[in-house]
N, CA, C and O atoms as a GROMACS GRO file, in nm:
protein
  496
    1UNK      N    1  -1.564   0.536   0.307
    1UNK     CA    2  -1.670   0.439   0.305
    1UNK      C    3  -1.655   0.350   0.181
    1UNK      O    4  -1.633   0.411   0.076
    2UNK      N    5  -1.663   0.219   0.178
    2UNK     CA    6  -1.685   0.104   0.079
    2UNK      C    7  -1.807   0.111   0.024
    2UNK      O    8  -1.914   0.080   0.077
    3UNK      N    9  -1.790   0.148  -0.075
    3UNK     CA   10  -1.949   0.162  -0.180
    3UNK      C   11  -1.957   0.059  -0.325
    3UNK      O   12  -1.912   0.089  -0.436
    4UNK      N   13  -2.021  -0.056  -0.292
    4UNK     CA   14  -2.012  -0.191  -0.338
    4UNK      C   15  -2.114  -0.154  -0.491
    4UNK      O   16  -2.221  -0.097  -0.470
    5UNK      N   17  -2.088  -0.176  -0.592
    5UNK     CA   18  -2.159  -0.156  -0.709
    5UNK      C   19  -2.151  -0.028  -0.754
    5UNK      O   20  -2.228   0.006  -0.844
    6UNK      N   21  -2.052   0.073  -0.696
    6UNK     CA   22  -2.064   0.220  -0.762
    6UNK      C   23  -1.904   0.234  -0.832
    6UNK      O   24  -1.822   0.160  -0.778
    7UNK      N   25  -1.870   0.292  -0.910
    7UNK     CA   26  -1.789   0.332  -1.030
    7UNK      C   27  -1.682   0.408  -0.910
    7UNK      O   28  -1.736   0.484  -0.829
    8UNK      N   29  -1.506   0.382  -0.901
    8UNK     CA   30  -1.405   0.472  -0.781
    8UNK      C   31  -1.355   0.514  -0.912
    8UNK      O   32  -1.374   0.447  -1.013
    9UNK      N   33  -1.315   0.584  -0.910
    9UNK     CA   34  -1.201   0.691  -0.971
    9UNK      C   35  -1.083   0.678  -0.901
    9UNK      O   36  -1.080   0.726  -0.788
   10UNK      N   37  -0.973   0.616  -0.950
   10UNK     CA   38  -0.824   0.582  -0.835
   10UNK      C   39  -0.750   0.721  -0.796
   10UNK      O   40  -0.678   0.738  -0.697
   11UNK      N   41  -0.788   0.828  -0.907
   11UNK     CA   42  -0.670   0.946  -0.897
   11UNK      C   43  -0.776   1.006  -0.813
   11UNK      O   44  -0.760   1.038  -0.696
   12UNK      N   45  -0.857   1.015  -0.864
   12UNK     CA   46  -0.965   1.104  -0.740
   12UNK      C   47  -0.969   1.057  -0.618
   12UNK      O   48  -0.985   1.142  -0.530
   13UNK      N   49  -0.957   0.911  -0.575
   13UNK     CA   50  -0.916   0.880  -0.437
   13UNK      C   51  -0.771   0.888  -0.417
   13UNK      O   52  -0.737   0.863  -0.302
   14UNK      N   53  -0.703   0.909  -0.475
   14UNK     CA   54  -0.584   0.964  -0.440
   14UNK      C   55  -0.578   1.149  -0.386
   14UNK      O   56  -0.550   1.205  -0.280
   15UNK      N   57  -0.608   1.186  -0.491
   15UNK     CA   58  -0.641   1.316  -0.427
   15UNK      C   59  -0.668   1.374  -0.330
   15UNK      O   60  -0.623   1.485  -0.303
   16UNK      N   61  -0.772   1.290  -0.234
   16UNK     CA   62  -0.848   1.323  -0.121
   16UNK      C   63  -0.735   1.261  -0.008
   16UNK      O   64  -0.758   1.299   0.107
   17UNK      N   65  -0.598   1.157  -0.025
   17UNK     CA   66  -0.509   1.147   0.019
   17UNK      C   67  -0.426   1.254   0.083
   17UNK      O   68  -0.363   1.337   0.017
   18UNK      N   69  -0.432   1.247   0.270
   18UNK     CA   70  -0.341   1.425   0.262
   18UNK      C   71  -0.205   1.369   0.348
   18UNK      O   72  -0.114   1.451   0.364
   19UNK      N   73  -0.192   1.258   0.395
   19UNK     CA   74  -0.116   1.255   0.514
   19UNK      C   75  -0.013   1.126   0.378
   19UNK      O   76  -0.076   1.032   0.331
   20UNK      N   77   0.144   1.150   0.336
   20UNK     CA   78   0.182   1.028   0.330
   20UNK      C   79   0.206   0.874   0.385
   20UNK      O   80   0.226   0.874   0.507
   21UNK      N   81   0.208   0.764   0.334
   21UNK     CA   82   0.173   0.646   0.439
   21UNK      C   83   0.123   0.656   0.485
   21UNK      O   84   0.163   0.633   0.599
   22UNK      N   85  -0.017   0.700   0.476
   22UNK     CA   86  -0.124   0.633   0.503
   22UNK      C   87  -0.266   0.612   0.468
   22UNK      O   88  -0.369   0.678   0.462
   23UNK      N   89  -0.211   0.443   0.440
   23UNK     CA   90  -0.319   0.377   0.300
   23UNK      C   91  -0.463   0.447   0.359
   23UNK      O   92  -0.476   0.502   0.469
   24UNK      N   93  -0.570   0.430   0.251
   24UNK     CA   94  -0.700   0.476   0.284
   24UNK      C   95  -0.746   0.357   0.182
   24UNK      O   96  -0.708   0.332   0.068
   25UNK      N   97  -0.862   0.283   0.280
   25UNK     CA   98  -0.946   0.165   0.194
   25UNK      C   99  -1.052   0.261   0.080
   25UNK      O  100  -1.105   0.370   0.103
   26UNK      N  101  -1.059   0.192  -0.023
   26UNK     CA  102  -1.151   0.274  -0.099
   26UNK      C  103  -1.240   0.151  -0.199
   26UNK      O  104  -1.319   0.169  -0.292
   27UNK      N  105  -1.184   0.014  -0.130
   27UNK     CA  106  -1.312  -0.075  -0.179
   27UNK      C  107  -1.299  -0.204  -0.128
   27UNK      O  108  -1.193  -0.230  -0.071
   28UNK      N  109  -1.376  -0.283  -0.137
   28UNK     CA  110  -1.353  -0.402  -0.106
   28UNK      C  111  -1.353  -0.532  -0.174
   28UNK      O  112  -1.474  -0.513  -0.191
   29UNK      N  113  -1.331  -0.658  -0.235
   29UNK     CA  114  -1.375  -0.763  -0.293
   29UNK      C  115  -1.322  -0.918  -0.232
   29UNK      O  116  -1.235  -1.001  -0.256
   30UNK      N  117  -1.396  -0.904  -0.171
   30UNK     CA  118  -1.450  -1.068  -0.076
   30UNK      C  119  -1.347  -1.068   0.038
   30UNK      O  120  -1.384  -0.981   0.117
   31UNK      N  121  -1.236  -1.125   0.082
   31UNK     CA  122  -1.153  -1.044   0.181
   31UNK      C  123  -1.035  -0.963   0.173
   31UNK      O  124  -0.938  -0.959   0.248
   32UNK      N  125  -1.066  -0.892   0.055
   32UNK     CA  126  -0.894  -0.849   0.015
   32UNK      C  127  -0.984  -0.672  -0.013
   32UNK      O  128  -1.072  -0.631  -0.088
   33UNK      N  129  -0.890  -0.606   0.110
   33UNK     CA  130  -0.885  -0.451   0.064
   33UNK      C  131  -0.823  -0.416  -0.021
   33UNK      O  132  -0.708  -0.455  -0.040
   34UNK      N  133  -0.903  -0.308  -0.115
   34UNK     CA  134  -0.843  -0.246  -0.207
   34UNK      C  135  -0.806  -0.055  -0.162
   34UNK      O  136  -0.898   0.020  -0.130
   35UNK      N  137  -0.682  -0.014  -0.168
   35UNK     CA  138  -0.669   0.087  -0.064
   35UNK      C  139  -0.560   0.172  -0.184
   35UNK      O  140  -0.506   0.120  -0.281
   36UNK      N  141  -0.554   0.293  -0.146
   36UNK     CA  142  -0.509   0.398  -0.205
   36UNK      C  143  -0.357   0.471  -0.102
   36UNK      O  144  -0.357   0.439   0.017
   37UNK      N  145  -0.280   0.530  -0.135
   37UNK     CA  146  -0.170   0.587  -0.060
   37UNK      C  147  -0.105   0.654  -0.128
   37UNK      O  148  -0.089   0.615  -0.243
   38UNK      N  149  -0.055   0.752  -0.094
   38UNK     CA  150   0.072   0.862  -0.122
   38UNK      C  151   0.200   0.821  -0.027
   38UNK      O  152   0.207   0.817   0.096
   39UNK      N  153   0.310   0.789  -0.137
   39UNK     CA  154   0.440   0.739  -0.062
   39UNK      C  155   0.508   0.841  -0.087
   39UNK      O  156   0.482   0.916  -0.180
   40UNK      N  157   0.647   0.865   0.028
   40UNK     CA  158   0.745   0.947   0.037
   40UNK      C  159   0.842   0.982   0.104
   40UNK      O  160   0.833   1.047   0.208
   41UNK      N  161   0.991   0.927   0.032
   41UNK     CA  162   1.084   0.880   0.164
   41UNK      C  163   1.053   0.733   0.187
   41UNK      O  164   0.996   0.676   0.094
   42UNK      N  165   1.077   0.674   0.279
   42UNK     CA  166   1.102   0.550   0.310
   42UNK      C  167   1.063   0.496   0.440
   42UNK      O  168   1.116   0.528   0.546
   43UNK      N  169   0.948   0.397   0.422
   43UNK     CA  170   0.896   0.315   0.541
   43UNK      C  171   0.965   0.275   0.632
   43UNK      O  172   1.042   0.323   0.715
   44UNK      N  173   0.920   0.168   0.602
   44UNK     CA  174   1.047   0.088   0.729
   44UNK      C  175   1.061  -0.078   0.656
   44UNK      O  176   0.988  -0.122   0.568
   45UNK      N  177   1.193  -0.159   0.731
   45UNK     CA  178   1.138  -0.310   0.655
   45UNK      C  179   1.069  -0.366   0.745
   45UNK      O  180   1.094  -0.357   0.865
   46UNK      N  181   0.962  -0.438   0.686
   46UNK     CA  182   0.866  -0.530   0.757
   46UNK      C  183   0.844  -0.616   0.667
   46UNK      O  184   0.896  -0.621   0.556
   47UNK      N  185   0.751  -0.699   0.720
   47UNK     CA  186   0.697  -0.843   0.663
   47UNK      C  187   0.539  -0.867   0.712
   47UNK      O  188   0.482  -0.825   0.813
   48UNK      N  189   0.501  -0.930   0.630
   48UNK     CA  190   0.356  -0.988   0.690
   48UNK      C  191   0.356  -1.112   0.652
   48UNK      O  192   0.349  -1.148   0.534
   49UNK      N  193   0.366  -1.203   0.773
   49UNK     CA  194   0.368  -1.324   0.786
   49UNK      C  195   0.287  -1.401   0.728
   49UNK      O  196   0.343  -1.483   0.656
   50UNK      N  197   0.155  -1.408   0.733
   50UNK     CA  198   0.034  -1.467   0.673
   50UNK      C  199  -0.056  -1.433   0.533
   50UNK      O  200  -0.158  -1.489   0.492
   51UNK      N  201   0.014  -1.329   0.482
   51UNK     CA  202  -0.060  -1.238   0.376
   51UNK      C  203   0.002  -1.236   0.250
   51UNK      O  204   0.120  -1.229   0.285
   52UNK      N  205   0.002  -1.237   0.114
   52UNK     CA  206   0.053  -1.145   0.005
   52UNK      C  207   0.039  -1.000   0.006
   52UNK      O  208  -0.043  -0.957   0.087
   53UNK      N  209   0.112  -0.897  -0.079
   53UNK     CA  210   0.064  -0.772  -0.082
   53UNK      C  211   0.069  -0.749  -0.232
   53UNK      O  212   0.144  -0.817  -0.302
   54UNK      N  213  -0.011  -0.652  -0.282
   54UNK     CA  214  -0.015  -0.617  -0.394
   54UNK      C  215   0.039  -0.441  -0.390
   54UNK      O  216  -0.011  -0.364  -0.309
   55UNK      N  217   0.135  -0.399  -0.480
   55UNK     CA  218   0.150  -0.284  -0.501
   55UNK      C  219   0.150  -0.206  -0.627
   55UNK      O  220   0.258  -0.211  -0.688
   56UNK      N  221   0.057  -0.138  -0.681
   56UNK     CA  222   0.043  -0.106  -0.807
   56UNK      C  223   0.062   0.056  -0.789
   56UNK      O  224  -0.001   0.126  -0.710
   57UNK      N  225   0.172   0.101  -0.888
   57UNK     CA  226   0.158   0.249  -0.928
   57UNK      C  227   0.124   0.334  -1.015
   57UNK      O  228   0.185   0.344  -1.122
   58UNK      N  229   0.022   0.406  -0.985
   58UNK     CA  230  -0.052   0.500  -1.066
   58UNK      C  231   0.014   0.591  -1.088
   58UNK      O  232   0.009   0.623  -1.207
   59UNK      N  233   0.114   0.687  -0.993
   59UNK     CA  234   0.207   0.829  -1.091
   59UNK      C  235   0.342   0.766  -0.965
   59UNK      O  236   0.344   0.690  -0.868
   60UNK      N  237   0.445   0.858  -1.045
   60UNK     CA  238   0.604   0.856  -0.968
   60UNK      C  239   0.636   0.700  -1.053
   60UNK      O  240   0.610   0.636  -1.156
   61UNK      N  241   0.733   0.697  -0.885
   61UNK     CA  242   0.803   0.562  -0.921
   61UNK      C  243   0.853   0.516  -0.762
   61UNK      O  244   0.896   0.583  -0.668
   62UNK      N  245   0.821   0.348  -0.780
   62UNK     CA  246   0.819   0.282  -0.625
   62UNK      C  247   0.937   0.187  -0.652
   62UNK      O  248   0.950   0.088  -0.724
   63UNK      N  249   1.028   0.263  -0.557
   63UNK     CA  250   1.134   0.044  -0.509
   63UNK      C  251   1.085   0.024  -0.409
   63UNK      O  252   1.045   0.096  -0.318
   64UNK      N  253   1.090  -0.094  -0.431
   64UNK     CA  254   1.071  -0.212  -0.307
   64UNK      C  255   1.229  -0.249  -0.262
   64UNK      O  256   1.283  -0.326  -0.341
   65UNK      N  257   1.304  -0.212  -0.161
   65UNK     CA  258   1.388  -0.302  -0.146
   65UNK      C  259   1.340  -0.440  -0.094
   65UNK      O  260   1.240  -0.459  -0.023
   66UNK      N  261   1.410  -0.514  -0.131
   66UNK     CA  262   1.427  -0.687  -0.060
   66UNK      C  263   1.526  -0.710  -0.017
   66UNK      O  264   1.617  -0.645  -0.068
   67UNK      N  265   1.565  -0.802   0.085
   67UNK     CA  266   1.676  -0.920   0.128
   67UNK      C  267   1.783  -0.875  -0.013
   67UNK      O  268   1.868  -0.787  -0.017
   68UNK      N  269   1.740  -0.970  -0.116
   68UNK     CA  270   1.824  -0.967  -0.240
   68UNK      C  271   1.846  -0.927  -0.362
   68UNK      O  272   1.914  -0.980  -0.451
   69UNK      N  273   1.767  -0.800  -0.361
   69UNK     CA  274   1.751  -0.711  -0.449
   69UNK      C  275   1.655  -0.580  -0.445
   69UNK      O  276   1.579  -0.571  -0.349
   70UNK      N  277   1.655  -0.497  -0.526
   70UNK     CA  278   1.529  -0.375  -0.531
   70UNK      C  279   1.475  -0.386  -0.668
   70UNK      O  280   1.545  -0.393  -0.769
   71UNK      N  281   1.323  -0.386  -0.662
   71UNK     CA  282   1.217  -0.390  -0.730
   71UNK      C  283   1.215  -0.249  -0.772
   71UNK      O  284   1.251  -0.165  -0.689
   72UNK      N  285   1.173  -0.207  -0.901
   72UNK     CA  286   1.154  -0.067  -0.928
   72UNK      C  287   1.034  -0.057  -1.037
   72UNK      O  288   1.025  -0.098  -1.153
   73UNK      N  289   0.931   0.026  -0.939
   73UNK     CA  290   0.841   0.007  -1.068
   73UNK      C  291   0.771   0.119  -1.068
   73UNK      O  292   0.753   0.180  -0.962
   74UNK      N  293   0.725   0.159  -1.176
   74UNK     CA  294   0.696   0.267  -1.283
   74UNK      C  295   0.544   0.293  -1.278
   74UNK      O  296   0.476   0.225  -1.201
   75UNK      N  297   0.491   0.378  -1.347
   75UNK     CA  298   0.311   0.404  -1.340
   75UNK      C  299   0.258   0.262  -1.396
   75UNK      O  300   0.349   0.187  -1.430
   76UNK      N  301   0.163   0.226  -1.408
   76UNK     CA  302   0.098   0.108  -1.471
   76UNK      C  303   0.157  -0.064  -1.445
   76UNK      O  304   0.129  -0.178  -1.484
   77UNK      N  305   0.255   0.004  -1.352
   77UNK     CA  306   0.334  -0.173  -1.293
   77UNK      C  307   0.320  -0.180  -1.197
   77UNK      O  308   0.311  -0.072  -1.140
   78UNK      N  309   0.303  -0.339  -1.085
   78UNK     CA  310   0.234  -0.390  -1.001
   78UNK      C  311   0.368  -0.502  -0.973
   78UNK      O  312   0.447  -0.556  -1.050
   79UNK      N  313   0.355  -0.506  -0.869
   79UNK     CA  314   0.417  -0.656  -0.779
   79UNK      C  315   0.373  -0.702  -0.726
   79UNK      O  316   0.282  -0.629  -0.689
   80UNK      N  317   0.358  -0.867  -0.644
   80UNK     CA  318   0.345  -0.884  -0.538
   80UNK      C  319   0.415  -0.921  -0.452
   80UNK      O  320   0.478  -1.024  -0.476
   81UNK      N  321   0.430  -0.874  -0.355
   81UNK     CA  322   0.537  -0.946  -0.227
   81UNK      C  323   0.436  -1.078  -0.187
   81UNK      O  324   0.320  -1.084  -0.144
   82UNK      N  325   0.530  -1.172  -0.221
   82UNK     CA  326   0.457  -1.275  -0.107
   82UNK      C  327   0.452  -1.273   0.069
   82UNK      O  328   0.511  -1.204   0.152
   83UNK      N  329   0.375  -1.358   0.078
   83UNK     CA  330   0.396  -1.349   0.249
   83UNK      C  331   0.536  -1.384   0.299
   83UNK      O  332   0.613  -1.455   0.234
   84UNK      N  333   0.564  -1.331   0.415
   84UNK     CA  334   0.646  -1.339   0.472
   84UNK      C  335   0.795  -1.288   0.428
   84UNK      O  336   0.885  -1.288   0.512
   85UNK      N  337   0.813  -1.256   0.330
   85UNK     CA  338   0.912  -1.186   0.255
   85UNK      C  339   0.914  -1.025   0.303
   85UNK      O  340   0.821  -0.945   0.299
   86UNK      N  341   1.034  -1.007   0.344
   86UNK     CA  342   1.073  -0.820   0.438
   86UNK      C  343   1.106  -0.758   0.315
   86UNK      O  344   1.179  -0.804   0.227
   87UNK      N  345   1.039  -0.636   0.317
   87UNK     CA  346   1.043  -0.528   0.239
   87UNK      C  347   1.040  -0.403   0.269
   87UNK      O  348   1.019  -0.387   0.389
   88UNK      N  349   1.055  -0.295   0.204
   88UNK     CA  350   1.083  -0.185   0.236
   88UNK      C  351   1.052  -0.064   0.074
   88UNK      O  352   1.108  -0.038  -0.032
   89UNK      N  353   0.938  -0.028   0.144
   89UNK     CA  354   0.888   0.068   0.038
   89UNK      C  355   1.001   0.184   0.034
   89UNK      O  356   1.064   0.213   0.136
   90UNK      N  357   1.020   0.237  -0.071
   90UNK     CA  358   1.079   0.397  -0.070
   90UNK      C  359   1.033   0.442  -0.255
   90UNK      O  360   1.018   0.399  -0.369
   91UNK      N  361   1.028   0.556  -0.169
   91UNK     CA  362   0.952   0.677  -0.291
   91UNK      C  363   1.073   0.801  -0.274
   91UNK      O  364   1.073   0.863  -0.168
   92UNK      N  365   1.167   0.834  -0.370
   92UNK     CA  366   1.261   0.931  -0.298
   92UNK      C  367   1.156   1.049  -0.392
   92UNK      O  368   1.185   1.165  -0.362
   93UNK      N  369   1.040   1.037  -0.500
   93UNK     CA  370   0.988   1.154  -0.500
   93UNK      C  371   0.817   1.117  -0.460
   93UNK      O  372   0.799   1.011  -0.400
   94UNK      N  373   0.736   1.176  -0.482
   94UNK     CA  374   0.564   1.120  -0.425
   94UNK      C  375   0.560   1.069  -0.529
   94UNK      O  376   0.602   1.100  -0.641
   95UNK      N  377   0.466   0.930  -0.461
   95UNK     CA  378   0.454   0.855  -0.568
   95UNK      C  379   0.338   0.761  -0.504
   95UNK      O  380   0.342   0.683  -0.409
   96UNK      N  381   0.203   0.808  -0.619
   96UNK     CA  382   0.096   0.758  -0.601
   96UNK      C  383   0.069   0.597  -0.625
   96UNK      O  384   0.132   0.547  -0.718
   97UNK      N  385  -0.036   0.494  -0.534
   97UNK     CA  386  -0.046   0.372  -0.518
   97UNK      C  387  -0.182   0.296  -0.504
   97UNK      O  388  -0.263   0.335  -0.420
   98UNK      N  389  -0.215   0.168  -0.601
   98UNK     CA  390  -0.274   0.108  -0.516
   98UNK      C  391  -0.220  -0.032  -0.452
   98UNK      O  392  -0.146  -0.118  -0.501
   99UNK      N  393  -0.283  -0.026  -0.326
   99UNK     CA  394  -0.253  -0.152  -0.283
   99UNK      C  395  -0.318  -0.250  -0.282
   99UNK      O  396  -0.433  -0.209  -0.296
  100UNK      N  397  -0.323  -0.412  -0.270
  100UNK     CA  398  -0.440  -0.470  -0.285
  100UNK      C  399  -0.408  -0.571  -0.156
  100UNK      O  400  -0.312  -0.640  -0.190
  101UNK      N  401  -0.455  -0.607  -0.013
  101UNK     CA  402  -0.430  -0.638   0.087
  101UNK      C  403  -0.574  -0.758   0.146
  101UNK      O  404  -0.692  -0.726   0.150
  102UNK      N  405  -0.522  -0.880   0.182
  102UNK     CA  406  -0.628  -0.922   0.255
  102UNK      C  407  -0.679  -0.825   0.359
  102UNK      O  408  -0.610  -0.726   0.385
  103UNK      N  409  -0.809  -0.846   0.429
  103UNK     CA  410  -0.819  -0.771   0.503
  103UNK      C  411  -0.766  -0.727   0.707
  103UNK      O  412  -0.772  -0.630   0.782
  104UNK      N  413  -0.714  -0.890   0.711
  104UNK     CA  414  -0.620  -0.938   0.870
  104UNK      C  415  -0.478  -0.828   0.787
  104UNK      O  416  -0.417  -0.787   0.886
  105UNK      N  417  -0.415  -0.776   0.676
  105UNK     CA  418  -0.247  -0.750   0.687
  105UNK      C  419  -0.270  -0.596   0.796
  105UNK      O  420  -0.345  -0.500   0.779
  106UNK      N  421  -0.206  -0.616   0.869
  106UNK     CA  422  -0.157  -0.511   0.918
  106UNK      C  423  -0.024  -0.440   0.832
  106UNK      O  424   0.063  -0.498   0.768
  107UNK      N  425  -0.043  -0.293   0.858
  107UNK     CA  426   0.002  -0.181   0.781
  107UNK      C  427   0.183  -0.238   0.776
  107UNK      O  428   0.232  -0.252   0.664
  108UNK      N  429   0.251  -0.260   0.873
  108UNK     CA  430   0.347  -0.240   0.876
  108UNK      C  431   0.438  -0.393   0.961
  108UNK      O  432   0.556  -0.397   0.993
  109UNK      N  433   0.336  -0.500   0.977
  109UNK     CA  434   0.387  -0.652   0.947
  109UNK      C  435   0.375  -0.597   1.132
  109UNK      O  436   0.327  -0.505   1.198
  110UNK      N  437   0.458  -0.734   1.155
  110UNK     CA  438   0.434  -0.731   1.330
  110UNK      C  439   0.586  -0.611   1.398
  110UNK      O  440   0.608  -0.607   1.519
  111UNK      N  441   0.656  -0.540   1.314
  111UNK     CA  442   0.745  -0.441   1.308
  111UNK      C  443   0.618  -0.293   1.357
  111UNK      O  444   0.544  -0.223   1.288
  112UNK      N  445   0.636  -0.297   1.455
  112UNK     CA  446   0.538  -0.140   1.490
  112UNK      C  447   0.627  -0.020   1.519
  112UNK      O  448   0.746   0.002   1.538
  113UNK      N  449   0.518   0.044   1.512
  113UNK     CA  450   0.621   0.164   1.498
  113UNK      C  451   0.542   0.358   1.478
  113UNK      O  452   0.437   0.359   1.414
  114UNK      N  453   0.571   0.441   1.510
  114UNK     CA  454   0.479   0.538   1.509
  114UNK      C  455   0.450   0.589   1.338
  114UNK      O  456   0.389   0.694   1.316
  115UNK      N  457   0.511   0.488   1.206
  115UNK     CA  458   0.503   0.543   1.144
  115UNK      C  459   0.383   0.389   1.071
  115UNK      O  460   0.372   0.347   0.956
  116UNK      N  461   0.315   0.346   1.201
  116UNK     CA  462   0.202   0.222   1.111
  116UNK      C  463   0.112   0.250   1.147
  116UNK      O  464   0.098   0.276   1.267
  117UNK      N  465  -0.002   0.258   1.047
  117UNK     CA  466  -0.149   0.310   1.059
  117UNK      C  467  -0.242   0.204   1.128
  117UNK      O  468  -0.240   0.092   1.075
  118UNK      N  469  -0.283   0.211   1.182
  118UNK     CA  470  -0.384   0.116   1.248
  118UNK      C  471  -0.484   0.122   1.154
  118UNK      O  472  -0.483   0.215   1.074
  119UNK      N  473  -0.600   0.011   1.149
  119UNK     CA  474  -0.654  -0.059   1.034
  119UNK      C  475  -0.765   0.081   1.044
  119UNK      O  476  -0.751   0.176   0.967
  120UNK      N  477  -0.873   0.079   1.150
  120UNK     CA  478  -0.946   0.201   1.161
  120UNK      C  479  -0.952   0.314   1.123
  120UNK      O  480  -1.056   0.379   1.121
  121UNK      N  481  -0.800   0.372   1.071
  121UNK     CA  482  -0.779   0.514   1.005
  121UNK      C  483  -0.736   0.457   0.837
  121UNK      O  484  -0.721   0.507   0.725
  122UNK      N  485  -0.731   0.370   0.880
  122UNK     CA  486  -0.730   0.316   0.718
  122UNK      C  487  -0.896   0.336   0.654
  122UNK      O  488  -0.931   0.398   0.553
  123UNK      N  489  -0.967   0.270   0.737
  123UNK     CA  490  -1.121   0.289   0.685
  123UNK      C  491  -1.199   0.410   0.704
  123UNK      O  492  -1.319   0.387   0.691
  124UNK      N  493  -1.159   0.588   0.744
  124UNK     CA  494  -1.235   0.648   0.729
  124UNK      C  495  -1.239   0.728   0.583
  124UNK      O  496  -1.331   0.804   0.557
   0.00000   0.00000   0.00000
């Protein structure tokens, strides 16, 4: 649940995280979800056409591959993928996240797949 004016704790919503990949919203500000995840192993590449993404890590360590390089970032560092740019999360150990997402991005760009969360299990 989105609880507008109350104090989140990021590691404590991480905690309550049980399934890897797959984000859980844990706030909101005007149309951009703010969402929590445990990564591990490697997504898939996708893109989201219409959106930026924000990826910030709280413990481990996250690459992003790209087209033309891999992003590698550490606890307390953040990227953003712009829109439309294919990427590819990998965590080769767990590695805790926030994400910061309009609220139209779908999980896993128009690339589906049994490993993309539909927005609904994102919000319980």
């Amino acid at each position: 649940m989105i609880l507008s004016g109350h104090a989140t704790n990021i590691e404590s919503a991480l905690a309550k995280v049980t399934e890897h990949w797959s984000p859980q919203v844990i706030g909101q500000v005007n149309d951009q979800y703010i969402k929590v995840a445990k990564l591990k192993g490697e997504l898939m590449w996708h893109a989201h056409a219409d959106e930026d993404e924000l990826f910030m890590v709280v413990y481990g360590t996250l690459k992003i591959q790209l087209e033309d390089r891999d992003l590698l970032l550490q606890p307390g560092e953040f990227c953003v993928i712009p829109k439309g740019v294919r990427h590819n999360p990998v965590a080769e150990q767990e590695c805790g996240i926030v994400l910061i997402e309009t609220v139209t991005t779908l999980h896993t760009g128009d690339e589906i797949s049994a490993r993309s969360v539909p927005l609904e299990r994102q919000l319980r």
